[in-house]
TIFI-207712 format. One record per residue: residue number from 1; x, y, z of N, C-alpha, C, O, CB in turn. Coordinates in pm, 1 decimal. Glycine has a CB too. Example, Ala and Ser with C-alpha at 12.3 -4.5 7.8 and 13.67 -1.06 7.14 Angstrom:
BEGIN
<pt 1; <1319.0; -569.0; 780.0>; <1230.0; -450.0; 780.0>; <1320.0; -330.0; 780.0>; <1423.6; -331.9; 846.5>; <1130.8; -447.3; 904.6>>
<pt 2; <1285.0; -225.0; 708.0>; <1367.0; -106.0; 714.0>; <1290.0; 3.0; 787.0>; <1340.9; 113.8; 803.9>; <1408.4; -59.8; 572.5>>
***
This chain:
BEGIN
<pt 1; <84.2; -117.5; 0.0>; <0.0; 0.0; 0.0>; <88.5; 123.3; 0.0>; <161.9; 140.4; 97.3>; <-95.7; 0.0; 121.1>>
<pt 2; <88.8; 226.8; -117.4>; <143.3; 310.1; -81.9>; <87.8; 467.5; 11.2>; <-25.7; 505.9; 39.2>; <191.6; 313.4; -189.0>>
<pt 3; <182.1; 509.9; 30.5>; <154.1; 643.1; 150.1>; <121.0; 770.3; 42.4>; <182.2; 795.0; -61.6>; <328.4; 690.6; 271.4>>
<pt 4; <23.8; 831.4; 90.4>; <47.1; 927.8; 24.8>; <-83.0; 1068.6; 152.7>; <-183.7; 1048.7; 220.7>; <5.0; 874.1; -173.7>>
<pt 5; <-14.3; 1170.3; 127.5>; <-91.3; 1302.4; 213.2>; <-221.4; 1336.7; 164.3>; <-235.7; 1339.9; 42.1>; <-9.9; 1445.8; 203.6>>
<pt 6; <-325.7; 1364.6; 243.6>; <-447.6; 1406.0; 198.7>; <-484.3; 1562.7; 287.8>; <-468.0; 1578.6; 408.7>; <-559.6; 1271.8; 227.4>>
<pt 7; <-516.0; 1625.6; 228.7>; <-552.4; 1800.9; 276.7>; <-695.6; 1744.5; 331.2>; <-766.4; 1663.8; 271.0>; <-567.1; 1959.5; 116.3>>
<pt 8; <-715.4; 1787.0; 421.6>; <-884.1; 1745.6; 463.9>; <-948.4; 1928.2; 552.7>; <-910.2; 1965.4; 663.6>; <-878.6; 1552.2; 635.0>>
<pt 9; <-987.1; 1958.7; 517.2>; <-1064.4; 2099.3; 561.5>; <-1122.8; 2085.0; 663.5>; <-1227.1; 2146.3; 686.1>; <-1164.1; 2155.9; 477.3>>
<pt 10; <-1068.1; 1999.4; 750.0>; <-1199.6; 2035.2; 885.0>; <-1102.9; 2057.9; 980.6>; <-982.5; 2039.5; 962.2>; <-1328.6; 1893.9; 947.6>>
<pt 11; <-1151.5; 2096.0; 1078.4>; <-1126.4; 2180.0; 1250.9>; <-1007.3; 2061.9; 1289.7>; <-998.8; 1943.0; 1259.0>; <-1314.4; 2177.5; 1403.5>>
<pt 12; <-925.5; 2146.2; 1366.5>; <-792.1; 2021.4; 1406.8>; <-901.1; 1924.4; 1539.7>; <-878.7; 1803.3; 1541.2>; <-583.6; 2131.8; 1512.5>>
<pt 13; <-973.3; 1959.0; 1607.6>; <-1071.6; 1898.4; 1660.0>; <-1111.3; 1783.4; 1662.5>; <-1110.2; 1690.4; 1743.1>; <-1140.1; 1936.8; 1636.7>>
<pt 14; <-1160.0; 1808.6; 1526.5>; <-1212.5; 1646.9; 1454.5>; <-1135.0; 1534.6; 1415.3>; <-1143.2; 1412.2; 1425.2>; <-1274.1; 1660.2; 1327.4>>
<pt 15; <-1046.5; 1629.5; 1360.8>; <-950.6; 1510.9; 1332.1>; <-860.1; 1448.4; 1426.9>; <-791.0; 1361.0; 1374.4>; <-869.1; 1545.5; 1237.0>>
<pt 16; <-848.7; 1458.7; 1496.5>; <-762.3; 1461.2; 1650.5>; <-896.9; 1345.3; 1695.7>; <-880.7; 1223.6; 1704.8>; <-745.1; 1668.8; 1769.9>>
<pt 17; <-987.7; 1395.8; 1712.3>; <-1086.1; 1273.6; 1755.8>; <-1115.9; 1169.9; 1714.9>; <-1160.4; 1085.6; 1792.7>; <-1181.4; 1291.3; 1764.4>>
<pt 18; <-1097.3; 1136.2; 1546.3>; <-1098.4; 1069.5; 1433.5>; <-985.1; 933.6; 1401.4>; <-991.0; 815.9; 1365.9>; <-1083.4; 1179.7; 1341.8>>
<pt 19; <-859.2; 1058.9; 1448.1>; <-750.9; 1017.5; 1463.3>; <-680.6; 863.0; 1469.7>; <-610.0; 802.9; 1388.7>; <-739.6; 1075.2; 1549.0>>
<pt 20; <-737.5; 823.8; 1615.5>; <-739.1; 653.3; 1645.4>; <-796.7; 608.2; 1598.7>; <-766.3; 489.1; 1604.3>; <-763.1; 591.3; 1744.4>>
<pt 21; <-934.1; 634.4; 1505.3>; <-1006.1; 510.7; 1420.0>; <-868.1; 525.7; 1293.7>; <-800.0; 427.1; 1265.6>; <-1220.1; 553.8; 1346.5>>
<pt 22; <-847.6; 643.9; 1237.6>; <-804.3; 602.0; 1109.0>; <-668.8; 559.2; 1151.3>; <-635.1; 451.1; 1103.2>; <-810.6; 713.5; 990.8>>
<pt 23; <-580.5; 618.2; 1231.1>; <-485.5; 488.8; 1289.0>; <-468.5; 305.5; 1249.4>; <-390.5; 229.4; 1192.1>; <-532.5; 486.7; 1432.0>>
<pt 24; <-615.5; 302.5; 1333.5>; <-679.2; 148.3; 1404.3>; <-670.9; 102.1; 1285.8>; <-599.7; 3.0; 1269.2>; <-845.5; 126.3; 1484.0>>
<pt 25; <-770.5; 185.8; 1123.4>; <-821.3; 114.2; 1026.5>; <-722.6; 91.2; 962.1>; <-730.4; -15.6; 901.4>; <-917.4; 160.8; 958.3>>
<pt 26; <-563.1; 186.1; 937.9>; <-481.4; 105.1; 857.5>; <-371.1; 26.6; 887.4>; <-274.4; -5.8; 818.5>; <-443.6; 167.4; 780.9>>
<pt 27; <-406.3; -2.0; 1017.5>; <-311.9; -106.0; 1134.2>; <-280.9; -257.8; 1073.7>; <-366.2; -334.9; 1117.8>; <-414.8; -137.2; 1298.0>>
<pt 28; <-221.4; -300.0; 1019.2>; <-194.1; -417.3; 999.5>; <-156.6; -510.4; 1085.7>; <-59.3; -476.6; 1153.2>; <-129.3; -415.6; 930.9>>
<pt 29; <-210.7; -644.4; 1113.3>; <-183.2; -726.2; 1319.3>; <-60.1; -808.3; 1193.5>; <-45.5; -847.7; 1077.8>; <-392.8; -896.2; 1458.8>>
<pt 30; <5.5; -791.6; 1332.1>; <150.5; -913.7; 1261.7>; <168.0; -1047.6; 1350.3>; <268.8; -1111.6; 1380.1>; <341.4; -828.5; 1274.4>>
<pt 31; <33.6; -1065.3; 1380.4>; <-32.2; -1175.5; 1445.8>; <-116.7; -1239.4; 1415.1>; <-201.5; -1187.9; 1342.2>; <-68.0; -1159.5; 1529.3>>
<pt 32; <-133.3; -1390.9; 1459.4>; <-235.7; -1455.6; 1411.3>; <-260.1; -1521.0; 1555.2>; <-160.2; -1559.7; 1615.8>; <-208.0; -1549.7; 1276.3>>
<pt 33; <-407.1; -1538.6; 1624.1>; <-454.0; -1616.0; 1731.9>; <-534.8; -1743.6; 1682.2>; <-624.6; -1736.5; 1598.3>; <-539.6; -1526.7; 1821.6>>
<pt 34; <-490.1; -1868.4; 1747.1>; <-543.9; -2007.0; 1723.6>; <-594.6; -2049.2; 1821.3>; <-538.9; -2032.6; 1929.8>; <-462.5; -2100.4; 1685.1>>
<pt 35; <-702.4; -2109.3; 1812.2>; <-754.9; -2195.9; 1876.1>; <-713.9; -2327.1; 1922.0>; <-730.3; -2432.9; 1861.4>; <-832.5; -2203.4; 1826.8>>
<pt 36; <-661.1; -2310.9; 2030.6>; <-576.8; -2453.6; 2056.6>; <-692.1; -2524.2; 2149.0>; <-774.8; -2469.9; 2222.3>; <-400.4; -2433.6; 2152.1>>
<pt 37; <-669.5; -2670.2; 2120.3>; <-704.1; -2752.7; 2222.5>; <-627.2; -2896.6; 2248.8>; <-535.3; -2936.4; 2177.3>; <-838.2; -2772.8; 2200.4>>
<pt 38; <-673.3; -2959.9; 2349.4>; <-620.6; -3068.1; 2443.8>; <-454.6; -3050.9; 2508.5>; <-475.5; -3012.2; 2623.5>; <-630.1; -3210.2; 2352.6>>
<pt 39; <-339.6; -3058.6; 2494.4>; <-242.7; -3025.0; 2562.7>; <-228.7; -2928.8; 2516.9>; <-178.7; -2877.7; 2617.1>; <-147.9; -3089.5; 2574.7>>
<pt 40; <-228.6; -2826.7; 2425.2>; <-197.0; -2715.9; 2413.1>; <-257.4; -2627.6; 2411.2>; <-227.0; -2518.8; 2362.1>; <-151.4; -2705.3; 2351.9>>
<pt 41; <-398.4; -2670.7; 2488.0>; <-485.7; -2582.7; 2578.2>; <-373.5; -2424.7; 2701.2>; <-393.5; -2311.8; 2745.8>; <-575.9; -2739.6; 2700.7>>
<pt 42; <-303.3; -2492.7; 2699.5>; <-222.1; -2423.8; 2818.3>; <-135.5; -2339.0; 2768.7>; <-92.8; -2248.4; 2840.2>; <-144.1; -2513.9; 2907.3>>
<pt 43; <-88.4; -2355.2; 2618.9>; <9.4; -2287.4; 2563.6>; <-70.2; -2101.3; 2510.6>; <-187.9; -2070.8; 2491.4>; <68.9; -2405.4; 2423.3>>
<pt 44; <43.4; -2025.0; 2503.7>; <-67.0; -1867.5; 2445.5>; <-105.2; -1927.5; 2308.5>; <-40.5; -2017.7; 2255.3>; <37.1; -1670.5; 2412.9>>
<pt 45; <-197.8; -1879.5; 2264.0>; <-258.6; -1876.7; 2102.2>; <-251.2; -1756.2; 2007.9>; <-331.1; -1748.6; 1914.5>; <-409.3; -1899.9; 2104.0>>
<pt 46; <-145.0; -1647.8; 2031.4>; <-97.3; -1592.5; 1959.5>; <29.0; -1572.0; 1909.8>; <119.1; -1508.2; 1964.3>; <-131.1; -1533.0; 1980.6>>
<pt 47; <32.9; -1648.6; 1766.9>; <200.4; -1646.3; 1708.9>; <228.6; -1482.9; 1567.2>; <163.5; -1407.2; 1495.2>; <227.1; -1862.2; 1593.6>>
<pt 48; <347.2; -1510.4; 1600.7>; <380.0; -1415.7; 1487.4>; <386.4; -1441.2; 1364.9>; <468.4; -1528.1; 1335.3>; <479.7; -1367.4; 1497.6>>
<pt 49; <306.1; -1378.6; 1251.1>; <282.8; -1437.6; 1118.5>; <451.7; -1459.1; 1039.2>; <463.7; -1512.9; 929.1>; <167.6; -1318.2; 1025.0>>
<pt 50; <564.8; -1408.4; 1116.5>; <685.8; -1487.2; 1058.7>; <676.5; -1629.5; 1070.2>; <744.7; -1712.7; 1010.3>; <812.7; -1450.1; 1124.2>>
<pt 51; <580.3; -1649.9; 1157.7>; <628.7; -1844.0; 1196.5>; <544.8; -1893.3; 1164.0>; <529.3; -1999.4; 1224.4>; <653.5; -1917.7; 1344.9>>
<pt 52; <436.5; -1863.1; 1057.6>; <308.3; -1934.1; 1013.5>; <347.9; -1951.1; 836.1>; <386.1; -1854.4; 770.1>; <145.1; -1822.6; 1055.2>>
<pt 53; <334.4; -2060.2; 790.3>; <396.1; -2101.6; 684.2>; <234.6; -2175.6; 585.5>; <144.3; -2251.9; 619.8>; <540.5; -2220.4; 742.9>>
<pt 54; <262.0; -2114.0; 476.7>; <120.4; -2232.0; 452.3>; <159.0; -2392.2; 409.7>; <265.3; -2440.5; 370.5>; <12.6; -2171.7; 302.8>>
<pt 55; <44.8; -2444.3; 431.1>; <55.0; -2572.1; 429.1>; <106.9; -2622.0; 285.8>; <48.8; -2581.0; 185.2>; <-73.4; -2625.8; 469.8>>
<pt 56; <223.0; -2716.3; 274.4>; <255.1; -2750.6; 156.9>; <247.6; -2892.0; 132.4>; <358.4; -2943.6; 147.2>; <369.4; -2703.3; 131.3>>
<pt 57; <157.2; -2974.2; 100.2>; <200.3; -3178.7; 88.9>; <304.5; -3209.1; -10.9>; <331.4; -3142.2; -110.7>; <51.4; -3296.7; 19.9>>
<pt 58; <342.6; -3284.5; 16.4>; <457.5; -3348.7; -0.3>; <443.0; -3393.2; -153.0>; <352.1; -3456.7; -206.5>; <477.7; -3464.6; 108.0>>
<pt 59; <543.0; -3348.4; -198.5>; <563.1; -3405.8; -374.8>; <607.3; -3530.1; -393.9>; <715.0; -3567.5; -347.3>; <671.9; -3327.9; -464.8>>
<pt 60; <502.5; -3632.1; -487.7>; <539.2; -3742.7; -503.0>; <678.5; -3776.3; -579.8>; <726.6; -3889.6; -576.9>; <438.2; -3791.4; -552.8>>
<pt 61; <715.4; -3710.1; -621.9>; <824.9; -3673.7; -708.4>; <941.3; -3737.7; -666.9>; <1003.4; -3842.9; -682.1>; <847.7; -3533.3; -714.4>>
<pt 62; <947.1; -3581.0; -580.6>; <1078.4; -3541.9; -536.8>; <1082.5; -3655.9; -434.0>; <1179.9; -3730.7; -442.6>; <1098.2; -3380.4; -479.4>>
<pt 63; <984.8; -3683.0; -330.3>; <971.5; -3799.8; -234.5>; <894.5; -3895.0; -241.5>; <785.7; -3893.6; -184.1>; <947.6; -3771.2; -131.2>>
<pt 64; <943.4; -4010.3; -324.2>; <841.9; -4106.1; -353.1>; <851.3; -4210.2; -236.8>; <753.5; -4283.0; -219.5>; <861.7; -4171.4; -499.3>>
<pt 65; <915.7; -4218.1; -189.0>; <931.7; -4315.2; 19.7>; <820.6; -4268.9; 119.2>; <768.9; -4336.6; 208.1>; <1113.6; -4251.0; 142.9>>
<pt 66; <799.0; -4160.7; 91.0>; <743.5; -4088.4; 186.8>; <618.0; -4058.9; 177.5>; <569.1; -3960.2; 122.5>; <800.2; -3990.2; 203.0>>
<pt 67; <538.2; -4188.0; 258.6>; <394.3; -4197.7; 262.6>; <355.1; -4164.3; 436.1>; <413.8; -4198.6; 538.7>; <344.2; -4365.8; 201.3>>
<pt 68; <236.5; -4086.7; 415.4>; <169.6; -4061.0; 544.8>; <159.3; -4217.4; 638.5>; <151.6; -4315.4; 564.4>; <5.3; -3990.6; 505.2>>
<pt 69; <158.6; -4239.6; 746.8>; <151.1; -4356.1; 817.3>; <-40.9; -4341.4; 875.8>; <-113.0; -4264.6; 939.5>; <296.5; -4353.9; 956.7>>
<pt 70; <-47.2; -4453.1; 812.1>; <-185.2; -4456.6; 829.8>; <-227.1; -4430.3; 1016.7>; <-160.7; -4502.5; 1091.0>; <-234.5; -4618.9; 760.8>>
<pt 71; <-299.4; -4362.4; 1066.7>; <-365.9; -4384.9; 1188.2>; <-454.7; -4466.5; 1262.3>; <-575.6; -4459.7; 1240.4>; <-403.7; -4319.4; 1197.1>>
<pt 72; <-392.4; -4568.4; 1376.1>; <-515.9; -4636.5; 1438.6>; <-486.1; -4617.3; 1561.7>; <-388.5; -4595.7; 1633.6>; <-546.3; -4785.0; 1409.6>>
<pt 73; <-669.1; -4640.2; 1569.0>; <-702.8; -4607.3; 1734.5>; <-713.8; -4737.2; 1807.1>; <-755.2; -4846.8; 1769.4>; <-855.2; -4522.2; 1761.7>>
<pt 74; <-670.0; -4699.8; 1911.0>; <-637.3; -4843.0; 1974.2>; <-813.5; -4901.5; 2048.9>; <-851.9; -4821.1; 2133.9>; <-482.6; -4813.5; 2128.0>>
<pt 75; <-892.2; -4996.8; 2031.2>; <-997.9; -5020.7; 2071.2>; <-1036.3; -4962.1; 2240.8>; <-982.1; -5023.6; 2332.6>; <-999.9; -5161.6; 2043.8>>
<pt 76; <-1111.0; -4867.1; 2268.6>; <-1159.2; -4887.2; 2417.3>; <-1269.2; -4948.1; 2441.3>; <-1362.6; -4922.9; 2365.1>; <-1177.1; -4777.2; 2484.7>>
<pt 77; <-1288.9; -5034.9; 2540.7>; <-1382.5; -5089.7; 2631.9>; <-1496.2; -5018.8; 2642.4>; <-1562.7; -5122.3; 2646.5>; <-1333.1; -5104.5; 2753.0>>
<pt 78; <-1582.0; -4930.8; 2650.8>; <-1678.3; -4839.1; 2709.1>; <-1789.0; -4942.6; 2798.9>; <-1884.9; -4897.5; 2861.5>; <-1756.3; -4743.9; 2576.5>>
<pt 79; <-1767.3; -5032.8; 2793.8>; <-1871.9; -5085.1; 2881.9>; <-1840.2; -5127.6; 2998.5>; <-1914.7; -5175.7; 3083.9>; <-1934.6; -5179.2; 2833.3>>
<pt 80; <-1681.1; -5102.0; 3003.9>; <-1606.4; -5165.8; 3138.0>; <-1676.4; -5065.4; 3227.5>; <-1749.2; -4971.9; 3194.1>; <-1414.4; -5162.6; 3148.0>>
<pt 81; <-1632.4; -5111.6; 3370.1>; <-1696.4; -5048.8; 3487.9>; <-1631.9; -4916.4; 3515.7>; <-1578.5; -4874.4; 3413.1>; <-1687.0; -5139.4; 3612.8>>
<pt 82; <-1619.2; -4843.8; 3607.6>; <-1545.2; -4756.9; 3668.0>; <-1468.2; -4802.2; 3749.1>; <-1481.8; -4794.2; 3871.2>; <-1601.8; -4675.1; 3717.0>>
<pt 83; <-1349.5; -4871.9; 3671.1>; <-1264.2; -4890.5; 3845.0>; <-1168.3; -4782.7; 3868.3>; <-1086.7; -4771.4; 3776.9>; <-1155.7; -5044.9; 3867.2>>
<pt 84; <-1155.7; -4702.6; 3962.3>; <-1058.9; -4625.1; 3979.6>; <-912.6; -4679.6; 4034.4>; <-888.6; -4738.3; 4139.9>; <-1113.2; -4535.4; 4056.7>>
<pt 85; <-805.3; -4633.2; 3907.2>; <-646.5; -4645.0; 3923.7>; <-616.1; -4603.2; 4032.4>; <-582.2; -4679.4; 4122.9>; <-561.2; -4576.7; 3833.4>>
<pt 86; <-622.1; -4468.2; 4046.3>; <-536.2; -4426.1; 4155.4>; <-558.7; -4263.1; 4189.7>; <-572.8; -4197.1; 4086.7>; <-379.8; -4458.9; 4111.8>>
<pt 87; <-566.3; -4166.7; 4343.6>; <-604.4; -4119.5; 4394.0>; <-506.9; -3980.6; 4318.9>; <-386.0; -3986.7; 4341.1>; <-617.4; -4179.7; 4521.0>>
<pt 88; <-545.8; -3887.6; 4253.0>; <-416.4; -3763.1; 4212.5>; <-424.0; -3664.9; 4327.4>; <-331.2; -3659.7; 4408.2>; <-445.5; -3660.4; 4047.8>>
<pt 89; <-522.7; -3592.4; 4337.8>; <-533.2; -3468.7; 4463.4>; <-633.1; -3484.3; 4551.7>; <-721.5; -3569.4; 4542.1>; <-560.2; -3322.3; 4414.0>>
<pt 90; <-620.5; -3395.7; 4647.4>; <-750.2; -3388.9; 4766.6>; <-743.6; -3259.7; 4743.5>; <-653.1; -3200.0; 4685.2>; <-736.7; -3442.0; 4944.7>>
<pt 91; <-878.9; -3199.2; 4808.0>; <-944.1; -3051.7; 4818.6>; <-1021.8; -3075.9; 4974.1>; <-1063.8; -3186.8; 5007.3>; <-1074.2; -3009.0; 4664.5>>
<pt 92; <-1030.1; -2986.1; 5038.4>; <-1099.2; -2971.7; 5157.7>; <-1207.3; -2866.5; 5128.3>; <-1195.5; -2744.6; 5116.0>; <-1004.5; -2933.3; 5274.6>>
<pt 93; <-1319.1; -2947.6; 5119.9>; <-1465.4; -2810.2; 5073.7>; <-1484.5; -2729.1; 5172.8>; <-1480.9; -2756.8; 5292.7>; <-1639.4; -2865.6; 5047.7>>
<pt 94; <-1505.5; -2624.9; 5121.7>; <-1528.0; -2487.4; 5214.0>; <-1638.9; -2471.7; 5333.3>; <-1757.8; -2445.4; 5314.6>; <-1567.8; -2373.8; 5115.1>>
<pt 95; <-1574.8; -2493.4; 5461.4>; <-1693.3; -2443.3; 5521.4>; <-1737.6; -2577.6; 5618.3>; <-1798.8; -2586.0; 5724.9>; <-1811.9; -2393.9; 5397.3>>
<pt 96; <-1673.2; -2681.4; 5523.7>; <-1708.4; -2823.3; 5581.3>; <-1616.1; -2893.7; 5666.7>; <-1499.4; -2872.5; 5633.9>; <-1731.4; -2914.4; 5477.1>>
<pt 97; <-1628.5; -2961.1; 5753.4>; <-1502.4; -3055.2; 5731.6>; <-1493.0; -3178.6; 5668.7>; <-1480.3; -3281.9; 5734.5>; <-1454.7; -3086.9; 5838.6>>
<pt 98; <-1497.2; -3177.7; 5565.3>; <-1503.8; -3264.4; 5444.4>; <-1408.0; -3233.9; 5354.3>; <-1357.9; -3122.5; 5338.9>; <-1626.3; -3259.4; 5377.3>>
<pt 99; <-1375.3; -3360.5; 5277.8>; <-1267.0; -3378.9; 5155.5>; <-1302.0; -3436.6; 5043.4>; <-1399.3; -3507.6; 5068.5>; <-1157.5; -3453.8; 5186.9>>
<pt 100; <-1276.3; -3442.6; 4943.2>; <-1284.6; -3485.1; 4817.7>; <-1204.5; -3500.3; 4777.0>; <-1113.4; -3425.5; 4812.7>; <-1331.6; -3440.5; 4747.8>>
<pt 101; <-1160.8; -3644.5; 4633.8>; <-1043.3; -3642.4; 4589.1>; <-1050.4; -3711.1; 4466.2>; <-1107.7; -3815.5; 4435.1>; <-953.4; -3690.2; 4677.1>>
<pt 102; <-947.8; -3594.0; 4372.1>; <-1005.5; -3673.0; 4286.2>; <-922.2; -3768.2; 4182.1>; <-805.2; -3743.5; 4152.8>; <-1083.6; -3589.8; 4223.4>>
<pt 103; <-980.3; -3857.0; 4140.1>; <-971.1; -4030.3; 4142.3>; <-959.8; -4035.9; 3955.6>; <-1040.8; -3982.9; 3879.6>; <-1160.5; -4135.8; 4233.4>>
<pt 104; <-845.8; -4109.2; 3918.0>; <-826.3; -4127.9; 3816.3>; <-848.9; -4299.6; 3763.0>; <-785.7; -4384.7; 3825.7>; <-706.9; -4065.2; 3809.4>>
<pt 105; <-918.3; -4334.0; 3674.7>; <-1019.9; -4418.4; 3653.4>; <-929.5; -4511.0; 3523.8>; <-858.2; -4467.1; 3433.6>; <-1178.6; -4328.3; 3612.0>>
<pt 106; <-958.5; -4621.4; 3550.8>; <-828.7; -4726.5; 3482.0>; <-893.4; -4684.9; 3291.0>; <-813.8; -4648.8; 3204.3>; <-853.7; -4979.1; 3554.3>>
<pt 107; <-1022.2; -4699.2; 3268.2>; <-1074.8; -4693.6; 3117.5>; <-1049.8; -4529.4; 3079.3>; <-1094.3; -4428.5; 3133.8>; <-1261.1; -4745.6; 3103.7>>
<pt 108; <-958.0; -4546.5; 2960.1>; <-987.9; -4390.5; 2947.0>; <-1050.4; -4290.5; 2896.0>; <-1018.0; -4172.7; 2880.7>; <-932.4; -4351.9; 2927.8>>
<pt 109; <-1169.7; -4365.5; 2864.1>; <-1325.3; -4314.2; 2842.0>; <-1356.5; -4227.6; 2944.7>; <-1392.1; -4111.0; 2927.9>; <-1438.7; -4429.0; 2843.3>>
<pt 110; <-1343.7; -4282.2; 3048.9>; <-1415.9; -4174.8; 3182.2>; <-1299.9; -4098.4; 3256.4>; <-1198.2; -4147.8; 3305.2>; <-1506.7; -4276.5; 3322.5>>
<pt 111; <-1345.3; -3944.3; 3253.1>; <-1272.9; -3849.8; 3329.8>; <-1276.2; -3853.6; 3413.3>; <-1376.1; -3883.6; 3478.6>; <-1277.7; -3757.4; 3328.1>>
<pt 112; <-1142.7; -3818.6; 3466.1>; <-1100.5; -3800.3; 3628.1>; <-1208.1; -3704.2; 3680.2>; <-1236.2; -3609.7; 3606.5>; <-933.2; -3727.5; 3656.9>>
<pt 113; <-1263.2; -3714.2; 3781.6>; <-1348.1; -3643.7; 3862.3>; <-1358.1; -3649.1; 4019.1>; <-1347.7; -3758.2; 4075.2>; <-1457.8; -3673.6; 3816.6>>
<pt 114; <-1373.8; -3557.5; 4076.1>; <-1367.2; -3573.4; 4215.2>; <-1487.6; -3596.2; 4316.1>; <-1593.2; -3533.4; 4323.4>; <-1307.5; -3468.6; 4251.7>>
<pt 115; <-1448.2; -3690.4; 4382.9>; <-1574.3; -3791.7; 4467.1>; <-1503.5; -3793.1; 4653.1>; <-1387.9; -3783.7; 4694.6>; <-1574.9; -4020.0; 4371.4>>
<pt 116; <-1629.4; -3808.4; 4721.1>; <-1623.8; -3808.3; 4835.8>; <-1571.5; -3904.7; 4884.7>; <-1570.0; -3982.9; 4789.6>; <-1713.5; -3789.4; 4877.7>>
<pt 117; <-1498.6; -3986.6; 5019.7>; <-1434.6; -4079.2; 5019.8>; <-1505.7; -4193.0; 5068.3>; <-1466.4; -4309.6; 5074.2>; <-1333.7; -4052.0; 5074.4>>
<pt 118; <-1657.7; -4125.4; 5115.5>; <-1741.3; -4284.3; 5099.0>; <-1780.0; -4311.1; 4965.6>; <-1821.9; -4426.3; 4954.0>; <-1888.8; -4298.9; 5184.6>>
<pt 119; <-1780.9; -4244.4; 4859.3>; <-1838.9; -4280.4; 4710.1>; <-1716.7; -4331.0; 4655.0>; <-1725.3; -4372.0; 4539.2>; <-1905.6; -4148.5; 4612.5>>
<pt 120; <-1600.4; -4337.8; 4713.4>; <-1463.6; -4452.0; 4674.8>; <-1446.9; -4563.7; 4726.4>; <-1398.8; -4569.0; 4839.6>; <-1335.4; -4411.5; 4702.9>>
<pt 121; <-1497.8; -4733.2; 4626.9>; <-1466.7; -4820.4; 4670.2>; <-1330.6; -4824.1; 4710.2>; <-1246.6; -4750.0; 4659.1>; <-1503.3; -4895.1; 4604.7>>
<pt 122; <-1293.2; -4942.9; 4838.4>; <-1133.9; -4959.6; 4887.7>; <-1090.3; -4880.6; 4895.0>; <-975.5; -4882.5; 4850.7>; <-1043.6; -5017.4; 4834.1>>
<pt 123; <-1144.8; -4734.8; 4960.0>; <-1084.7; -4580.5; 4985.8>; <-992.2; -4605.0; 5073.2>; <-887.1; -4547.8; 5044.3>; <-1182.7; -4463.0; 5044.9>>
<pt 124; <-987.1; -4681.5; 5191.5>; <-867.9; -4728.5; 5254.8>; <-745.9; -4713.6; 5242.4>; <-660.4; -4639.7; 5291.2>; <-864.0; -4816.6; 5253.7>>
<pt 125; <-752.3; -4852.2; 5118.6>; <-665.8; -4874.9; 5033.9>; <-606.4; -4816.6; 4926.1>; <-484.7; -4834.2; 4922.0>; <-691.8; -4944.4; 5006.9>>
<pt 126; <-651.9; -4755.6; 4841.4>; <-626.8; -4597.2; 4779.3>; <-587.3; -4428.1; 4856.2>; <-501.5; -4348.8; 4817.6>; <-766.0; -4573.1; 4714.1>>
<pt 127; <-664.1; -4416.2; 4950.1>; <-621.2; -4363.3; 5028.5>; <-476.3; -4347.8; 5049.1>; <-392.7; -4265.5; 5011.9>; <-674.4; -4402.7; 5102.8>>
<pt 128; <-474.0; -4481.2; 5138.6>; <-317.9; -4490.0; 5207.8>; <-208.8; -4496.0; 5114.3>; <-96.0; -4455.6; 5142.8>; <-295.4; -4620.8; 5297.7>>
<pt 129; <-237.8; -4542.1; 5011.2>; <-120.3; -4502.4; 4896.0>; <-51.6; -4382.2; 4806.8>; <55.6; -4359.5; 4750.8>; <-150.7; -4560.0; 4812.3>>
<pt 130; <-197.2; -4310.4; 4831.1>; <-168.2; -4178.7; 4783.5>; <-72.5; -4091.2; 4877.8>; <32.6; -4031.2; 4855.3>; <-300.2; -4108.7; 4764.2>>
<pt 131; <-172.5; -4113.0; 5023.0>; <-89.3; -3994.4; 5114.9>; <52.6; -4088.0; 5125.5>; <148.3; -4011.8; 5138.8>; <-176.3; -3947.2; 5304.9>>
<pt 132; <86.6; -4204.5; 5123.9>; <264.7; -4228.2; 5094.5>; <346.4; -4173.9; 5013.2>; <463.8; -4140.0; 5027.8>; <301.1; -4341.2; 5054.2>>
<pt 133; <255.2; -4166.2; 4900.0>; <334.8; -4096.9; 4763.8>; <332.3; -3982.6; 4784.1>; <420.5; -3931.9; 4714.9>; <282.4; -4111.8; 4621.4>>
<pt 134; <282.6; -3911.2; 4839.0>; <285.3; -3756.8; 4893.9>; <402.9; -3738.8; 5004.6>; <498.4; -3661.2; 5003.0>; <129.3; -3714.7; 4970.7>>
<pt 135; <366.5; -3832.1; 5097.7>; <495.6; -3814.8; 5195.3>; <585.9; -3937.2; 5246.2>; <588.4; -3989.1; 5357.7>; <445.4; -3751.9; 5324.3>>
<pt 136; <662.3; -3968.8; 5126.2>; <727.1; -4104.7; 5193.6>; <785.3; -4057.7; 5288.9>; <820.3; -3950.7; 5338.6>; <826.3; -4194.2; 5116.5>>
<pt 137; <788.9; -4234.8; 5312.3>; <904.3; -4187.0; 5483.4>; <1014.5; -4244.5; 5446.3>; <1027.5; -4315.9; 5346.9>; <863.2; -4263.5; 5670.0>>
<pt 138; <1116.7; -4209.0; 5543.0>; <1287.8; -4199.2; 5461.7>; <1296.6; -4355.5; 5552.8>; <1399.1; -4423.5; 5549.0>; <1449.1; -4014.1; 5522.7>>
***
């Protein structure tokens, strides 16, 4: 785009007020924001359009070895039960004296979620393993 001066006849006023839109409007972002999800939920979602490349597939040509590796999903169970693996955190609810903890589940269909420690079969036993792994003893 080239630059060029424009004479405009109105009150320094206006244009001074005007100013930041026509700024804003010929602002070019040297950014691009993505929508990330699952582990890179956590990462920022704005990169600099130096590091965004468009997509190019691969020339049969130049690389005739070089085939995509097909994708498979490994079968899950969904009808298995809920057995819970193993205990990750506790929370103490507000106000109560009560705990919750929450319980990571062997099928990995079902999300970790946090349950009371009578709604944990062999809480005992889960229990006591967790708070070891939290604080072994020497």
């Amino acid at each position: 785009m080239e630059h060029c001066s424009i004479t405009v006849p109105i009150p320094n006023a206006t244009i001074e007020k005007y100013l930041t839109f026509l700024l804003s409007f010929y602002n070019v972002r040297a950014d691009i924001q993505m929508e990330l999800s699952g582990e890179l939920e956590n990462k920022h979602p704005t990169f600099p359009v130096s590091l965004i490349k468009p997509y190019q597939p691969a020339d049969k040509e130049l690389f005739p070895l070089r085939n995509p590796a097909p994708l498979t999903v490994p079968p899950v169970e969904q009808n298995e039960d809920k057995k819970i693996k193993k205990v990750i955190k506790e929370r103490r609810l507000r106000g109560k004296n009560q705990r919750e903890y929450l319980v990571r589940y062997r099928n990995p269909v079902h999300e970790d979620e946090w349950l009371a420690e009578s709604d944990i079969p062999d809480s005992d036993k889960l229990l006591r393993r967790f708070r070891h792994e939290r604080r072994p003893q020497a």
